[in-house]
C-alpha positions, -999 to +999 in steps of 0.1 A: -033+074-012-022+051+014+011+032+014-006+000+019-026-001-008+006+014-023+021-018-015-008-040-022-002-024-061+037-030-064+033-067-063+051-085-087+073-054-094+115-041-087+115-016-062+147-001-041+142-001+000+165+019+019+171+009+062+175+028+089+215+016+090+216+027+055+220-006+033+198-012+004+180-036-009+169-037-046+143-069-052+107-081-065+079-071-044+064-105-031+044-097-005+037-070+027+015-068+053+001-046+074+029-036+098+044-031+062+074-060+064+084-068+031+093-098+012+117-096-018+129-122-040+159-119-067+173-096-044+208-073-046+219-059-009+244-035-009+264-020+024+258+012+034+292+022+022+282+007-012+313-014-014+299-049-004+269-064-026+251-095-017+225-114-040+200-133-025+176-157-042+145-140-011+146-120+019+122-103+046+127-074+058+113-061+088+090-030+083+100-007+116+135-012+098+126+006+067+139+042+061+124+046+027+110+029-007+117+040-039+085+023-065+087+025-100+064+052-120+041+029-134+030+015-104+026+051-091+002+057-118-018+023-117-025+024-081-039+061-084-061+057-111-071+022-092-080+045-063-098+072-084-120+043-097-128+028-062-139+064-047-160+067-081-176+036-070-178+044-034-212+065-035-234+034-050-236+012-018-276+013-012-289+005-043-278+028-064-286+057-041-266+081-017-289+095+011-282+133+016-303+153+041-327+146+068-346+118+067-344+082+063-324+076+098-336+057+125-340+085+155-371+094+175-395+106+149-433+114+146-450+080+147-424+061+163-437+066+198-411+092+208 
């Protein structure tokens, strides 16, 4: 699984993010993109000596910055079985059929002048 579609299905939910200078940050999943910054909201920082806290209505955080994320179990779950049912879908593109074997491309065959 990839941590951007991770990402995509935490949306909405609490998850913990860790920096690189060791604070945290425990907050709502808004939104990420694909450099994975990450916007909070409803947010509790806390120093990396865990004896300053902060709360903060939104923040960004920068993804480069990010050390680690900790996302609740459910999500965990959801987005797996989201994934199992997209490569279940993956092999009906053309119709309903997947092409195995020779035949059917476009190279230089009998009748094609070649």
């Amino acid at each position: 699984m990839l941590p951007l579609s991770l990402l995509s299905a935490a949306k909405g939910n609490p998850m913990l993010i860790e920096l690189k200078n060791g604070d945290t940050y425990n907050g709502r999943l808004v939104s990420s993109d694909s450099w994975m910054n990450i916007n909070l909201q409803d947010v509790i920082c806390t120093s990396r000596e865990g004896d300053r806290f902060w709360e903060l209505k939104e923040c960004y955080i920068r993804g480069s910055a990010i050390k680690y994320l900790r996302i609740p179990d459910e999500v965990l779950d959801a987005a797996q079985e989201d994934e199992a049912h997209k490569e279940k879908r993956k092999g009906f593109g053309q119709r309903g059929r997947v092409n195995f074997g020779r035949g059917g491309g476009r190279g230089r065959g009998a009748g094609r002048g070649g």
